[in-house]
N, CA and C atoms as an extended XYZ file, in Angstrom:
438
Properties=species:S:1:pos:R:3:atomname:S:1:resname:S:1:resid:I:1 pbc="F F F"
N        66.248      102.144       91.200 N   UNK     1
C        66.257      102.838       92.479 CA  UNK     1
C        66.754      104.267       92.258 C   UNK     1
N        66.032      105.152       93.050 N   UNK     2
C        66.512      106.863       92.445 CA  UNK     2
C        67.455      107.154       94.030 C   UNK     2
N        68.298      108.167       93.106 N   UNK     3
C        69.361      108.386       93.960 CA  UNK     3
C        68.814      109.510       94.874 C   UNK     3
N        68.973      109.497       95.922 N   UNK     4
C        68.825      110.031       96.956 CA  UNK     4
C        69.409      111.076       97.615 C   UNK     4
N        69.446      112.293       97.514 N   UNK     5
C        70.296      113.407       97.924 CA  UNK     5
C        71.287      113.106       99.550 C   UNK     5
N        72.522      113.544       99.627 N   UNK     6
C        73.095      113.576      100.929 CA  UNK     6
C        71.816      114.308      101.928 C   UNK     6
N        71.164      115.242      101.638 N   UNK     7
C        70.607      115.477      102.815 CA  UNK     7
C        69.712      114.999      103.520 C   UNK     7
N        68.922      114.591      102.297 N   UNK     8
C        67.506      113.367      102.939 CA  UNK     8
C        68.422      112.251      103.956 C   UNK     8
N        69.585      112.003      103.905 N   UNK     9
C        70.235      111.165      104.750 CA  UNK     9
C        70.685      111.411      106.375 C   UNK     9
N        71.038      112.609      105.681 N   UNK    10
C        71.838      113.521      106.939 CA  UNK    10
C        70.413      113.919      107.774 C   UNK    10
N        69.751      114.476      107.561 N   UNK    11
C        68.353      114.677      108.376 CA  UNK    11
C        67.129      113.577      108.572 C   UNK    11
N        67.791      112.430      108.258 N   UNK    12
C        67.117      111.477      108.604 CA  UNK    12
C        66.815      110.820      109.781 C   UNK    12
N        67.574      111.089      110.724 N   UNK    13
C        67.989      111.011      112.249 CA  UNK    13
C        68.342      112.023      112.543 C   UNK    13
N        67.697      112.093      114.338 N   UNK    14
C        67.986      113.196      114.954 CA  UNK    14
C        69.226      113.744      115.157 C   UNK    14
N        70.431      112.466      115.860 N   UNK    15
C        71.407      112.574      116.003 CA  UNK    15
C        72.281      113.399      114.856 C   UNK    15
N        72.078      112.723      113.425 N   UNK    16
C        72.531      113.610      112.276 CA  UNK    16
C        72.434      114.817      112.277 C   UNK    16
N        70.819      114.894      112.119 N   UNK    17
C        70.390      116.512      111.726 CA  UNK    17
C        70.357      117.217      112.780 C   UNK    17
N        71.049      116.902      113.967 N   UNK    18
C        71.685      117.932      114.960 CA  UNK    18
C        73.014      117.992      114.304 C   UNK    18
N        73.928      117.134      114.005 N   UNK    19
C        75.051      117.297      113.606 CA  UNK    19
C        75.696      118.006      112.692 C   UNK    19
N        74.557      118.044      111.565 N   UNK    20
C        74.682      118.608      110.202 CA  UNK    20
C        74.000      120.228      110.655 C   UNK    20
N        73.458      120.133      111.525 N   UNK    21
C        73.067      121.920      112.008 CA  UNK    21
C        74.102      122.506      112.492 C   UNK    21
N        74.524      121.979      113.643 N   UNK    22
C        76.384      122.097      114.016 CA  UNK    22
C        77.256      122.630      113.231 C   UNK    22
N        77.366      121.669      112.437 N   UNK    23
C        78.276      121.330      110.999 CA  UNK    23
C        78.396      123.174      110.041 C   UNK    23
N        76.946      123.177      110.069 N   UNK    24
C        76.388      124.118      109.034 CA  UNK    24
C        76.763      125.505      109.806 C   UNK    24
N        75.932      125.502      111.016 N   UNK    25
C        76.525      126.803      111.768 CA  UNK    25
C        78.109      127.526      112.358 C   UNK    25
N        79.187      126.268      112.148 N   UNK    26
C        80.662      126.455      112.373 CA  UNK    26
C        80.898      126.704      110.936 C   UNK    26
N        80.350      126.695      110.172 N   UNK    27
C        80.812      126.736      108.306 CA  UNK    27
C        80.097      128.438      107.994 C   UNK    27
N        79.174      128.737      108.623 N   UNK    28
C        78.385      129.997      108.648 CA  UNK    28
C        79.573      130.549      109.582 C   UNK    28
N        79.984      130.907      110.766 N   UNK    29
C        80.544      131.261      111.444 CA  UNK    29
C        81.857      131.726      111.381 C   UNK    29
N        82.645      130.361      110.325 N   UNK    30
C        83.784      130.470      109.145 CA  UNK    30
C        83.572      131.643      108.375 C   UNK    30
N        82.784      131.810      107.675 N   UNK    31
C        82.479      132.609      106.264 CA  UNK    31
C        82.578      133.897      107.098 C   UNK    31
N        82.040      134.269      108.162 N   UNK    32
C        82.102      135.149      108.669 CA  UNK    32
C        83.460      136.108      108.814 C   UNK    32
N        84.110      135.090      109.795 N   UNK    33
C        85.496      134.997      110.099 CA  UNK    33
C        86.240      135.561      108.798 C   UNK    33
N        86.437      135.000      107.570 N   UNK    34
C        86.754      134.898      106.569 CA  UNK    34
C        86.219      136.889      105.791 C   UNK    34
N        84.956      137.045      105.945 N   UNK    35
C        84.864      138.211      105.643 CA  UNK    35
C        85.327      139.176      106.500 C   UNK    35
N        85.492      139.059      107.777 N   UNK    36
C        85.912      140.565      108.658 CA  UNK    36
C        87.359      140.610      108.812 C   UNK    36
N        87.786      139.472      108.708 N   UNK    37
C        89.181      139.353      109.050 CA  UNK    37
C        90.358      139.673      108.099 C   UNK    37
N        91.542      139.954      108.102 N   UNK    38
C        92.413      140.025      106.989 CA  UNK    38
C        92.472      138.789      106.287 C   UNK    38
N        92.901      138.587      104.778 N   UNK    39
C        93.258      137.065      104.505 CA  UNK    39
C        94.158      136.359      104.743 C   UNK    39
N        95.556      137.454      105.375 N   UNK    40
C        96.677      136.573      106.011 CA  UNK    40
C        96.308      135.977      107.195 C   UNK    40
N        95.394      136.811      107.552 N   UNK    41
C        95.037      135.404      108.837 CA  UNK    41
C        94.064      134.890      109.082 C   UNK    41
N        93.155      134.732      108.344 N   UNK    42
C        92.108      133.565      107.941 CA  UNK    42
C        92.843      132.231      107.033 C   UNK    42
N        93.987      131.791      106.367 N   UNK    43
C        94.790      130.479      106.659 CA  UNK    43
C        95.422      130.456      107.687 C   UNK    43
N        95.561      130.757      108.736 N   UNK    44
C        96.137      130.009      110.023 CA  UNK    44
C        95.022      130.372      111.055 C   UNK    44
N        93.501      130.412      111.062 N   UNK    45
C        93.121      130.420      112.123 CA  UNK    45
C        91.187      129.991      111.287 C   UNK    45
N        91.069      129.510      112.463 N   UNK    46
C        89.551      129.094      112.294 CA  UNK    46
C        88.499      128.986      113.778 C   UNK    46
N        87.109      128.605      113.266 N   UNK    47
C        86.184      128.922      114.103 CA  UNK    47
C        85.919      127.085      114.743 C   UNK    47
N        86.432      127.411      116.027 N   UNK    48
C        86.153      126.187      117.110 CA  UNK    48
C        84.828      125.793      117.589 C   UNK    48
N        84.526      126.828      118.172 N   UNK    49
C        83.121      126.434      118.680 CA  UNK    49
C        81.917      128.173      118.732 C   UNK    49
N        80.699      127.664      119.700 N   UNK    50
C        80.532      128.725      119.862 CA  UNK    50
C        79.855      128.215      121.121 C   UNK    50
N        79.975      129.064      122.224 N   UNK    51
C        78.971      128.541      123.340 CA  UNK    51
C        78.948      129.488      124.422 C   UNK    51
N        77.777      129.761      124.735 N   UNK    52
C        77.210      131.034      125.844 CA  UNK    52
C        77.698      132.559      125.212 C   UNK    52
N        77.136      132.365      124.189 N   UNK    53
C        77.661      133.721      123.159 CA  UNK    53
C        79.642      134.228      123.311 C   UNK    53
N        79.878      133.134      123.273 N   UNK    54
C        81.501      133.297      123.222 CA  UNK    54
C        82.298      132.360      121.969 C   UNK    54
N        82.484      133.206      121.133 N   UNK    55
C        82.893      132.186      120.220 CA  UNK    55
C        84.064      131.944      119.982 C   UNK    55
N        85.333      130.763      120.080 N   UNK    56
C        86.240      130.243      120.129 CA  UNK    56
C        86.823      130.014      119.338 C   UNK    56
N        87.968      130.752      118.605 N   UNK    57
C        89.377      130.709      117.223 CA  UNK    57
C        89.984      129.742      117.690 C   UNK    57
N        90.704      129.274      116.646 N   UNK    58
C        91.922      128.592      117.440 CA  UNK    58
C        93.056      129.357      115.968 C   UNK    58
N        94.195      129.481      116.896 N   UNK    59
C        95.100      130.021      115.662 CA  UNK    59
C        96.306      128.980      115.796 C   UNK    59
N        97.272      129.342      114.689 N   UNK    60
C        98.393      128.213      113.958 CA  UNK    60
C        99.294      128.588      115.206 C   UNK    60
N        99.486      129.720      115.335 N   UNK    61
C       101.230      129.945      116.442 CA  UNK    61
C       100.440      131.299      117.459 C   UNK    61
N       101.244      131.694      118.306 N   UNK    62
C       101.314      132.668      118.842 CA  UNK    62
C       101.157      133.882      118.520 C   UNK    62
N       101.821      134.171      117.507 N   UNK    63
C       101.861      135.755      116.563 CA  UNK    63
C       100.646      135.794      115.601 C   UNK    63
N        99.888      134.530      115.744 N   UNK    64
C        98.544      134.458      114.646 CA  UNK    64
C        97.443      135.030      115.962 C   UNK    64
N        97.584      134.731      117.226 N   UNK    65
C        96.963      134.552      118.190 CA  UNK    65
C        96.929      136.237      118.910 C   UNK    65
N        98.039      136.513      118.538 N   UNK    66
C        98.303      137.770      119.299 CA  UNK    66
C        97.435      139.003      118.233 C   UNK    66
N        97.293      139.122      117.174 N   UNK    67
C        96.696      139.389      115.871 CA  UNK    67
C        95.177      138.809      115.749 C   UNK    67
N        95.059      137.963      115.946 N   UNK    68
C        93.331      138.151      115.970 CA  UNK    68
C        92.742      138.851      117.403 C   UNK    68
N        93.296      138.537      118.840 N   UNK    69
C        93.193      139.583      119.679 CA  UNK    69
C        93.069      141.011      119.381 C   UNK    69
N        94.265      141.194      118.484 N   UNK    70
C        93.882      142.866      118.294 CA  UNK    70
C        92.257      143.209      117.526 C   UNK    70
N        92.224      142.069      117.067 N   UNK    71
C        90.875      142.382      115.945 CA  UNK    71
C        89.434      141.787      116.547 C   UNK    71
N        89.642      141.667      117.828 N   UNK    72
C        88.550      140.856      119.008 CA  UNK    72
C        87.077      142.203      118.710 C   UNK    72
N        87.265      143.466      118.704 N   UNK    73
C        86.212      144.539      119.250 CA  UNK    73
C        85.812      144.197      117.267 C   UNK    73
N        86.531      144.832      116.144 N   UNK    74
C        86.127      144.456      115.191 CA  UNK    74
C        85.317      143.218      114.584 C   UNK    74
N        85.353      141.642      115.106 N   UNK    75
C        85.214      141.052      114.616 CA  UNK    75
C        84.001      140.745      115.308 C   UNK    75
N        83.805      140.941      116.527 N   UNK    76
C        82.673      141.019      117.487 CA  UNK    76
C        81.734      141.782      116.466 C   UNK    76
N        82.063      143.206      116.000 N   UNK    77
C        80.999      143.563      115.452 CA  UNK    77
C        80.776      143.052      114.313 C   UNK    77
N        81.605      142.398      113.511 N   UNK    78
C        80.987      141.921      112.626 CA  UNK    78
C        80.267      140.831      112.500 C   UNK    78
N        80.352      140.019      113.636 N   UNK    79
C        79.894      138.741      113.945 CA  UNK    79
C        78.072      139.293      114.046 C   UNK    79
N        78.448      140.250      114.999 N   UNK    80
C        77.100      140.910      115.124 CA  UNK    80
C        76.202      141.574      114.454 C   UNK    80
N        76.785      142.227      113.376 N   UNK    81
C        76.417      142.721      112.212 CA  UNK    81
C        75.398      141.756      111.103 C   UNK    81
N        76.097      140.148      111.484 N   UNK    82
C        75.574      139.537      110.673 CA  UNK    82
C        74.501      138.880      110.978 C   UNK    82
N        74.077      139.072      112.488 N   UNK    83
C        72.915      138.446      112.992 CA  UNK    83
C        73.602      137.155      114.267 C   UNK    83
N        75.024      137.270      114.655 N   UNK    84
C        75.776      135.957      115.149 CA  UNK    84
C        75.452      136.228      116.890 C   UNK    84
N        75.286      135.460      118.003 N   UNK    85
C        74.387      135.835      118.556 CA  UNK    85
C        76.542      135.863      119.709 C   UNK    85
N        77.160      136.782      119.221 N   UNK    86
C        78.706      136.779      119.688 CA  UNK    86
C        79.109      137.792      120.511 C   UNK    86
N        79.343      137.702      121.762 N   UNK    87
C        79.580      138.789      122.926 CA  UNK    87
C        81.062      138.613      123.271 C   UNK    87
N        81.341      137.316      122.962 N   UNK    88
C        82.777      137.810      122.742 CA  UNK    88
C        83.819      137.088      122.648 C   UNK    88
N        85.221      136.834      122.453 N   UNK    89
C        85.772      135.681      121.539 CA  UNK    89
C        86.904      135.384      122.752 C   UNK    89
N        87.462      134.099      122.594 N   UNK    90
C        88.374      133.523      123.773 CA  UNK    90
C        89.456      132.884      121.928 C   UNK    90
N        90.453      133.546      121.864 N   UNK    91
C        91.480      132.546      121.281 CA  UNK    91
C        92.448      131.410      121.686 C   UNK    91
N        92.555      130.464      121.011 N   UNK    92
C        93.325      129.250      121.747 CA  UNK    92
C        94.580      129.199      120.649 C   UNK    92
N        95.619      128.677      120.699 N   UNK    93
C        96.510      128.398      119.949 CA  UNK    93
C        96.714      126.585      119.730 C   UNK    93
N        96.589      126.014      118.446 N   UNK    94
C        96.408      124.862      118.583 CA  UNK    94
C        98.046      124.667      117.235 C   UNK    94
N        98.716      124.649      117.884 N   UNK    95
C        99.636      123.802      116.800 CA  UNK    95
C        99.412      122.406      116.283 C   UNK    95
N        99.678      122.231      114.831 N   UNK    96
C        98.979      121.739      113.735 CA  UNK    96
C       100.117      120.642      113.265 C   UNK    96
N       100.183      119.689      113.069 N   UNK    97
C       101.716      118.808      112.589 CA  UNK    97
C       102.701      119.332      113.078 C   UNK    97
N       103.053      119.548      113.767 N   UNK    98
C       104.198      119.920      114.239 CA  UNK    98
C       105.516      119.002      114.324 C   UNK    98
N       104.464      117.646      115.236 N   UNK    99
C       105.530      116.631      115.235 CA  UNK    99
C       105.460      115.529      113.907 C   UNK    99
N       104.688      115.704      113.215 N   UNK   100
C       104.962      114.970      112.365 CA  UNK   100
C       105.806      115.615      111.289 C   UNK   100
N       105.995      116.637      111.193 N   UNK   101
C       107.362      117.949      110.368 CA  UNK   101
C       108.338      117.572      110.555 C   UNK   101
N       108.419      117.169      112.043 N   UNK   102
C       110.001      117.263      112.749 CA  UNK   102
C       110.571      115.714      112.794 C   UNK   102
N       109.425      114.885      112.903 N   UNK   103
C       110.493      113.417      112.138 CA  UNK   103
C       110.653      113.467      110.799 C   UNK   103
N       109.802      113.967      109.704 N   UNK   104
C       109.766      113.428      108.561 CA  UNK   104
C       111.324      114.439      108.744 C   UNK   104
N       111.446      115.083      108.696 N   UNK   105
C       113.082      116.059      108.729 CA  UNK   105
C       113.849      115.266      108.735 C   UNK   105
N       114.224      114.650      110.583 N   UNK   106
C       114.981      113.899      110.871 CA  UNK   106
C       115.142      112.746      109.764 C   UNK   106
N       114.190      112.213      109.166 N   UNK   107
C       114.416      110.679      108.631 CA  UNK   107
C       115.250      110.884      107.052 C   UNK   107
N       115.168      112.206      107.006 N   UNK   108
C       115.699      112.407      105.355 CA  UNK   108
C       117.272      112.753      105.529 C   UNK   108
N       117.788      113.088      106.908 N   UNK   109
C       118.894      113.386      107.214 CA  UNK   109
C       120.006      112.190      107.253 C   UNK   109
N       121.164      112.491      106.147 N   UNK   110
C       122.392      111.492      106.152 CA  UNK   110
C       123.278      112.359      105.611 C   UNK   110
N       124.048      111.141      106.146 N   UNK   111
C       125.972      112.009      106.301 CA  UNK   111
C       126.308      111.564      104.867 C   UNK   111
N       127.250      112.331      104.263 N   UNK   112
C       127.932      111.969      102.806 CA  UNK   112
C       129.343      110.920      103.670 C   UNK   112
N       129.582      110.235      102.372 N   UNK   113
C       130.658      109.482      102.865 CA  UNK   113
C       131.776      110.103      103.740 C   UNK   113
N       132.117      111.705      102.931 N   UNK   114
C       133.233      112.121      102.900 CA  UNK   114
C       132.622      112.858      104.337 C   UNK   114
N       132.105      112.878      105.134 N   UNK   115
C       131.773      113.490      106.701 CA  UNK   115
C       131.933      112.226      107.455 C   UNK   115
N       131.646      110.906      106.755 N   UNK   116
C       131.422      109.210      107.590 CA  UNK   116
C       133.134      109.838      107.928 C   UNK   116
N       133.883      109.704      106.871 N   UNK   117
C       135.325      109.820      106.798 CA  UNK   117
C       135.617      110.601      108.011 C   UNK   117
N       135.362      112.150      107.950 N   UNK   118
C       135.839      112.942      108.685 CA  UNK   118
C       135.922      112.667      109.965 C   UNK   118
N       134.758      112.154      110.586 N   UNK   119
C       134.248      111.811      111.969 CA  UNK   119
C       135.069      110.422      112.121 C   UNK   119
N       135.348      109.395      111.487 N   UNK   120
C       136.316      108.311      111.660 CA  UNK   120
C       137.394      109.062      111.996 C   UNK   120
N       137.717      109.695      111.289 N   UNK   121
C       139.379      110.099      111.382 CA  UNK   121
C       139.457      111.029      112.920 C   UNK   121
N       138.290      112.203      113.120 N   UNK   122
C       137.983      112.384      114.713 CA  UNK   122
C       138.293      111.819      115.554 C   UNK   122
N       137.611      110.592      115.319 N   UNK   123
C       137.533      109.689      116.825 CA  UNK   123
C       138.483      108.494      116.699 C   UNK   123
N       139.516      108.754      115.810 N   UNK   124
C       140.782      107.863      115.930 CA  UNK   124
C       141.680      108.413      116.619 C   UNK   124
N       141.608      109.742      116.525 N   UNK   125
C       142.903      110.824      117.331 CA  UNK   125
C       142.632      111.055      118.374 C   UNK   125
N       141.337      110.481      119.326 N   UNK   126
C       140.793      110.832      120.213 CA  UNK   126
C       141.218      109.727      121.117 C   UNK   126
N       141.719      110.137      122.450 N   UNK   127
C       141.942      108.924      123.312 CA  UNK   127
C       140.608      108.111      123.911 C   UNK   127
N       140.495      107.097      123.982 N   UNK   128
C       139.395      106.466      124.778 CA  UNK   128
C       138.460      107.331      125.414 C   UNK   128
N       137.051      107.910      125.106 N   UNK   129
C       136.235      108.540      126.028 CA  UNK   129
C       135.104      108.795      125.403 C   UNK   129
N       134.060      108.872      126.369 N   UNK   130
C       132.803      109.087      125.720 CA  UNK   130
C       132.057      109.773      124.273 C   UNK   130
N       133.394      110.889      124.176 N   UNK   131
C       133.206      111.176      122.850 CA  UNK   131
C       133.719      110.423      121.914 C   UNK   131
N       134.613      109.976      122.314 N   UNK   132
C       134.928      108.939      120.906 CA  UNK   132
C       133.795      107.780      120.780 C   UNK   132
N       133.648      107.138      121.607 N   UNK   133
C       132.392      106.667      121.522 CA  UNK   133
C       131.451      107.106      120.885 C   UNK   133
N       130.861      107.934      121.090 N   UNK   134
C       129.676      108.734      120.399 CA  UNK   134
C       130.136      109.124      118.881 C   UNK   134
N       131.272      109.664      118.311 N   UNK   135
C       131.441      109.977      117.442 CA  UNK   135
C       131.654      108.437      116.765 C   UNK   135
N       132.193      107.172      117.096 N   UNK   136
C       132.021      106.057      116.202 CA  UNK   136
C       130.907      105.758      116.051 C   UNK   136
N       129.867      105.687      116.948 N   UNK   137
C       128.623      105.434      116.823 CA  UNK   137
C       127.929      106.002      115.767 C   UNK   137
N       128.071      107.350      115.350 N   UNK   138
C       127.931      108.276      114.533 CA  UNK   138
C       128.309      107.943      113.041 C   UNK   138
N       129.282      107.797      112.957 N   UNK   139
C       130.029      106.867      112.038 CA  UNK   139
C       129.341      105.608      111.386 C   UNK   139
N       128.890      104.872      112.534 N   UNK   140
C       128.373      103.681      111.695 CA  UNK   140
C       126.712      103.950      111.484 C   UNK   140
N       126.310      104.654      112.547 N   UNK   141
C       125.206      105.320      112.091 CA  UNK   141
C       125.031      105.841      110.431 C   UNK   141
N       126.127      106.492      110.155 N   UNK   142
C       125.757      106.976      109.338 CA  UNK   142
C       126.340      106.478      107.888 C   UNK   142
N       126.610      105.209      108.581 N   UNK   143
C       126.743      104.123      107.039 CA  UNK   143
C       125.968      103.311      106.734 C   UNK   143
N       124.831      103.156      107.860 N   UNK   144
C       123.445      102.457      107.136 CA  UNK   144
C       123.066      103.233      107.295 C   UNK   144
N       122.919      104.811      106.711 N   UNK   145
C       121.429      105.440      106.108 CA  UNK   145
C       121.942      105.686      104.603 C   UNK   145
N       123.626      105.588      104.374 N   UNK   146
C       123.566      105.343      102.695 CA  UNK   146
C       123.967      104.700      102.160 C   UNK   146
């Protein structure tokens, strides 16, 4: 049996070879992006969509967002330059792992013995009250994570 190229597959159905046209024209649209733009900010920003000649960035943070704005009249022309049928660009800001950063953080975080200590000895001198509470809790908390 002869092996069969990915594309004879991909254009084998309509549904596909609309998909893989899609596919192809956000990857054209990229390259674009990629040539007009600076390279510090072509890794934190990419090409979303394109629709009714408006084509859609999405950037990493705010200050990536505020920075391809400035470069909206430039990049228009270059979009245009290249034959891109682009009247004009809407940026979105899409933060990227964010929350998955901020547990893996949390889960690596433990107390050394000698802080278990400190915080015992805290909340022994402490009369009965919510903080002492909280600070024993703390305490044993932080003798099963070592």
């Amino acid at each position: 049996m002869s092996a069969r190229r990915l594309d004879f597959y991909l254009n084998s159905a309509d549904p596909l070879r609309n998909l893989t046209r899609a596919a192809r024209h956000l990857s054209e649209l990229q390259h674009i992006l990629v040539k007009y733009a600076p390279s510090d900010l072509t890794k934190y920003c990419s090409v979303k969509q394109l629709r009714e000649d408006t084509l859609t960035l999405t950037a990493a943070n705010a200050a990536i967002a505020s920075q391809l704005r400035q470069l909206t009249q430039r990049l228009i022309a270059g979009y245009q330059k290249e034959g891109a049928q682009v009247t004009s660009i809407h940026i979105e800001v899409q933060v990227r792992n964010a929350v998955q950063k901020t547990a893996s953080s949390a889960e690596k975080r433990t107390l050394s013995l000698e802080s278990i200590g400190e915080i015992k000895r805290l909340a022994e001198e402490l009369e009965a009250s919510p903080l002492r509470d909280a600070l024993n809790r703390l305490a044993a908390h932080g003798k099963k994570a070592t």
